[in-house]
N, C-alpha and C positions, 0 to 999 in steps of 0.2 A: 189567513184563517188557520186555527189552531186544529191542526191533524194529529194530534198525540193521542194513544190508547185511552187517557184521562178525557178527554173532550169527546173519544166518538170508541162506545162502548164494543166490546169484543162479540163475533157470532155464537149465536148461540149455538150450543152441540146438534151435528145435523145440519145443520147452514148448508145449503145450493152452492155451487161456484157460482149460480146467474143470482143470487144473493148478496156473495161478496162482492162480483161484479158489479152491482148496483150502488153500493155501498160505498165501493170506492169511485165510480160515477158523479154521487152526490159530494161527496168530496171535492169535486171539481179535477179529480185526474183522470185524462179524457183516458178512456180503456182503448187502445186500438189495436181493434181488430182492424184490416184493409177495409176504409170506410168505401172504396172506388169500387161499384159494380161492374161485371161486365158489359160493354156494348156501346153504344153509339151514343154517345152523349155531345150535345148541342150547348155549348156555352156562347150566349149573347152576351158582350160590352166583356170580351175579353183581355181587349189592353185598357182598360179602365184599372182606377185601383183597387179592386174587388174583385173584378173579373180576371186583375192580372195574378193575382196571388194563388186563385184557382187553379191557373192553367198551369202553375210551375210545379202543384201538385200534381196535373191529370200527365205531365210529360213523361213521357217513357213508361205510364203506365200500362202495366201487365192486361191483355185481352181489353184492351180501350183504347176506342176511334174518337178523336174531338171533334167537331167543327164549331172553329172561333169566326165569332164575327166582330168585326171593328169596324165606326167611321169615319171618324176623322182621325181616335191618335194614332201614332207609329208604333208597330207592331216592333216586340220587346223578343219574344221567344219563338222557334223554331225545334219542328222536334218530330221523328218518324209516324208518328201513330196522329200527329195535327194539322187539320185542311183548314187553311186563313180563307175567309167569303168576306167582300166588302155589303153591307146593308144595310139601308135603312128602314127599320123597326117600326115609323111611324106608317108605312102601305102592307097593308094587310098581305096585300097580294107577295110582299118581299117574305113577311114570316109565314105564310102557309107553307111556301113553295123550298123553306129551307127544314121543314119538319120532316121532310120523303125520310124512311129509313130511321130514322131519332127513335132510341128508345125512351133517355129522360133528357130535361130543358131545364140547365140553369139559368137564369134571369139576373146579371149583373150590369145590366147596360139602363140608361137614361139621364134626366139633367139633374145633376145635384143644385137644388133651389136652395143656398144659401142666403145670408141677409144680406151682401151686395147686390147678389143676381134678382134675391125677389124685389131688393130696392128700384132699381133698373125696370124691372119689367115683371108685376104678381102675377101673369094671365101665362104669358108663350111658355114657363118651363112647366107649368102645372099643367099644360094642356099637351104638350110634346109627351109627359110620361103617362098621362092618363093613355093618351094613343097605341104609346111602345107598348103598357102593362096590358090593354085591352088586347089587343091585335096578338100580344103572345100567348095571354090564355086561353084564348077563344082558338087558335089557330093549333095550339095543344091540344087543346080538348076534341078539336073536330078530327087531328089528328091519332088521337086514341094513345097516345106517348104515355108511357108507365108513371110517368111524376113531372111532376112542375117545383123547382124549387126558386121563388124569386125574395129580392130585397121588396119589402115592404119600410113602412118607417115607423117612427113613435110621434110623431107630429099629429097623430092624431088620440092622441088619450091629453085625458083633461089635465088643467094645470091641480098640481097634489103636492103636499109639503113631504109624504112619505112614498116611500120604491114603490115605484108602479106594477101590479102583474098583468099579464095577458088579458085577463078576464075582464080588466079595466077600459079597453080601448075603447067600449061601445058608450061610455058612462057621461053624461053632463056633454060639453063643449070641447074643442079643442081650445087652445090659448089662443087670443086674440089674434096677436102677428100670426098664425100658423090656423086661420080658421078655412081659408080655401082650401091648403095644404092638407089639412089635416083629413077636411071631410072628403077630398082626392082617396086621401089613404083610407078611409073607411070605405068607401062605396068601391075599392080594389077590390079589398079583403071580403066586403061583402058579397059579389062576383065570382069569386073563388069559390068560394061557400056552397055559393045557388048551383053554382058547376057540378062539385063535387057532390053536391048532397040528392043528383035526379039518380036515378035509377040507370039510365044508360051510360050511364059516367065511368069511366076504364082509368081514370088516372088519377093519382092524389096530387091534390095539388098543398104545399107547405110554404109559407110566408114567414121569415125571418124579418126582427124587429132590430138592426144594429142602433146601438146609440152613437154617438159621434165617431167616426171612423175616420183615422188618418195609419200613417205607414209608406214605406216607398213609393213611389208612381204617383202620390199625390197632386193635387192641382197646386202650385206654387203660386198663380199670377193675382195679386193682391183685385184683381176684377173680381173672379169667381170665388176661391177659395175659403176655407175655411176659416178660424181664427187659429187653429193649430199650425198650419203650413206656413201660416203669414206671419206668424211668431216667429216660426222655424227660419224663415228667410232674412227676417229684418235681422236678429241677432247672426247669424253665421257673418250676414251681408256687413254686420260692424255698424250699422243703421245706429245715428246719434243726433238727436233723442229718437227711441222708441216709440213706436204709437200706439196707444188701446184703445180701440171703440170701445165706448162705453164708462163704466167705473171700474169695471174688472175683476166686479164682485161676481156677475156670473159662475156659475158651477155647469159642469157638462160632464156629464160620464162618458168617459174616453176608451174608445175600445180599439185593438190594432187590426190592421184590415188581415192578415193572415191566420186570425182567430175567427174573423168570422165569413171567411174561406174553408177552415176547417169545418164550421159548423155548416156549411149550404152543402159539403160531400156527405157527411153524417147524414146531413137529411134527405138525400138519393132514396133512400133505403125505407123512409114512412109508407105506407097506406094511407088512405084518408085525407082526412082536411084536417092542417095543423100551423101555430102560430106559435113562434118562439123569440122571446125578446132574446139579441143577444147584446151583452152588456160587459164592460170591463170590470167594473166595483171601485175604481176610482174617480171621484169627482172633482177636481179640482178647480179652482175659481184660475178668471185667467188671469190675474195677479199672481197667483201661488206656478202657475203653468210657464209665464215668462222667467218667473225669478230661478225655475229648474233651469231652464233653456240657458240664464247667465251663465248658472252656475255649470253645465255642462260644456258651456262653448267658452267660457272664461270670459263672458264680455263682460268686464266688473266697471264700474261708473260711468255707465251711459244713463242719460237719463229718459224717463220714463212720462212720457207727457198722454193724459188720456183726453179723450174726444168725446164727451158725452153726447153730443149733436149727431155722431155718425150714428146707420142703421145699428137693430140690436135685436135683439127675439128675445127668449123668457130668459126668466132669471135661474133658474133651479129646475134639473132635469135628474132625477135615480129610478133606475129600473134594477125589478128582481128577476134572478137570471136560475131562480128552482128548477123551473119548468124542464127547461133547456140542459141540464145537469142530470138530471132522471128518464128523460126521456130518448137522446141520445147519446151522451155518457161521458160529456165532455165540456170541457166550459172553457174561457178564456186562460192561456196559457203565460202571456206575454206582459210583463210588468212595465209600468208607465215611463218606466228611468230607460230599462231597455228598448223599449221600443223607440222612445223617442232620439236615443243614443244610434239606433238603427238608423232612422230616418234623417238624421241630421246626415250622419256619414252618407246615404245616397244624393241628398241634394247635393251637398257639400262637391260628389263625383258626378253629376248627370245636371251643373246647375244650370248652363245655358237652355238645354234641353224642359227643366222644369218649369222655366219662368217663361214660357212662352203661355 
């Protein structure tokens, strides 16, 4: 984006600093202020890749108590001010009993339903997160906890040839492959809503929209994971020929998971009921996404064999990330070269560990 005085006109005389402030917001330079409140903050699915990016900001944080929960992966970080709880999300009775005390509840824990996993099985991951998502905000809410900030998804706004906003999600259908999923993720969000909007209601609760999210801690194992990881792997791995489900015209906006870690602390701090897509501004086809990945790990003449018969989901996915820029002051930070240059170098060092 072009930030030159030419492109984004100068304040006028008299200009607020909570003006200029805004101003360079929208600009996408996240203003930070200590976005970490004080007190007792509850992070669920902390060693996940979402939930781990969080904790490496809330560590050592100034007047802040964490408690992580994990269950199955292996715990990454240790740090004076963080209480590890093992639990499972899906018994009510586990998330009331870890609210005692919590002032806010970050929500980065459940089953990422990619197209292997939904191939495998469209019902258990879609029902494991409708359980985690219900059971924590109902157990927030009864718990009277200041905010709720959880991962919601975009699988549920219609298929649209242009950037999706907010306002969209409730519009038409979801896409076909993504019509269980999707309507999961609306009847979440709409739950939230009905929460925050009675009158005895003490907490806001905020639902972030990531689009494709990969970055270290990823899931590597060509079962579950993404098409970013499993790029990631096959070329570092020297993998010849290459494999693409699909044609590999797909397009995904790619976002890095420590961008939208920053944005679920920023959002601590709402009132209300609010919904923010977070989004990278890069969409790449995964043609164009492996041909970086040669060109960054050097695997040059391997060949490139795609699989149109394997699973696949939509073809074209852009969301706009305004909202999310204006209203907490900060947008994705982390450029697609970089990040994926980040990420290679962690598999690259953690890879037996990854591929499990």
């Amino acid at each position: 984006m072009d930030v030159s005085p030419r492109a984004t006109p100068g304040p006028r005389p008299g200009a607020t600093w909570w003006t200029l402030l805004s101003r360079l917001g929208m600009l996408g330079l996240c203003v930070e202020q200590d976005p970490i409140p004080p007190g007792r903050i509850l992070l669920l699915g902390a060693s996940g890749l979402i939930g781990s990016h969080v904790l490496e900001r809330l560590a050592g944080a100034t007047a802040v108590e964490v408690v992580a929960t994990s269950r199955a992966r292996p715990l990454h970080l240790q740090a004076r001010n963080i209480e590890w709880r093992t639990a499972d999300l899906r018994d009510p009775v586990a998330c009331a009993s870890l609210m005692q005390g919590v002032d806010r509840v970050l929500l980065a824990a459940g089953i990422v339903a990619t197209a292997p996993v939904l191939a495998s099985d469209p019902i258990a991951p879609i029902r494991d997160n409708l359980q985690i998502t219900e059971n924590v905000l109902e157990a927030a809410w009864r718990a009277r906890v200041r905010s709720v900030v959880w991962l919601s998804s975009t699988t549920g706004y219609p298929e649209c040839a242009t950037p999706l906003d907010e306002e969209q999600m409730f519009e038409g259908e979801p896409p076909p492959a993504w019509r269980l999923l999707g309507g999961a993720t609306r009847w979440l969000e709409t739950l939230a809503r009905g929460l925050a909007e009675r009158s005895d209601t003490h907490t806001a609760f905020v639902a972030l929209r990531p689009s494709l999210v990969y970055g270290e801690r990823d899931d590597f194992s060509f079962e579950r994971g993404h098409f970013v990881p499993a790029l990631i792997r096959r070329v570092i791995e020297r993998q010849d020929p290459l494999e693409v489900w699909g044609t590999g015209d797909e397009r995904r906006d790619l976002v890095h998971a420590a961008d939208v870690a920053t944005a679920m602390l920023h959002a601590m701090r709402l009132v209300g009921c609010h919904a923010f897509n977070v989004a990278g501004g890069a969409s790449p086809s995964v043609n164009e996404l492996l041909a970086k990945l040669i060109e960054i790990e050097g695997h040059h003449g391997a060949r490139i064999v795609h699989l149109p018969g394997r699973p696949r989901s939509v073809g074209e996915r852009r969301f706009a990330n305004a909202r999310l820029r204006v209203a907490l002051g900060c947008g994705p930070r982390i450029d697609l070269e970089t990040g994926l240059i980040r990420t290679c170098d962690w598999f690259r060092a953690h890879r037996e560990q990854a591929r499990r």
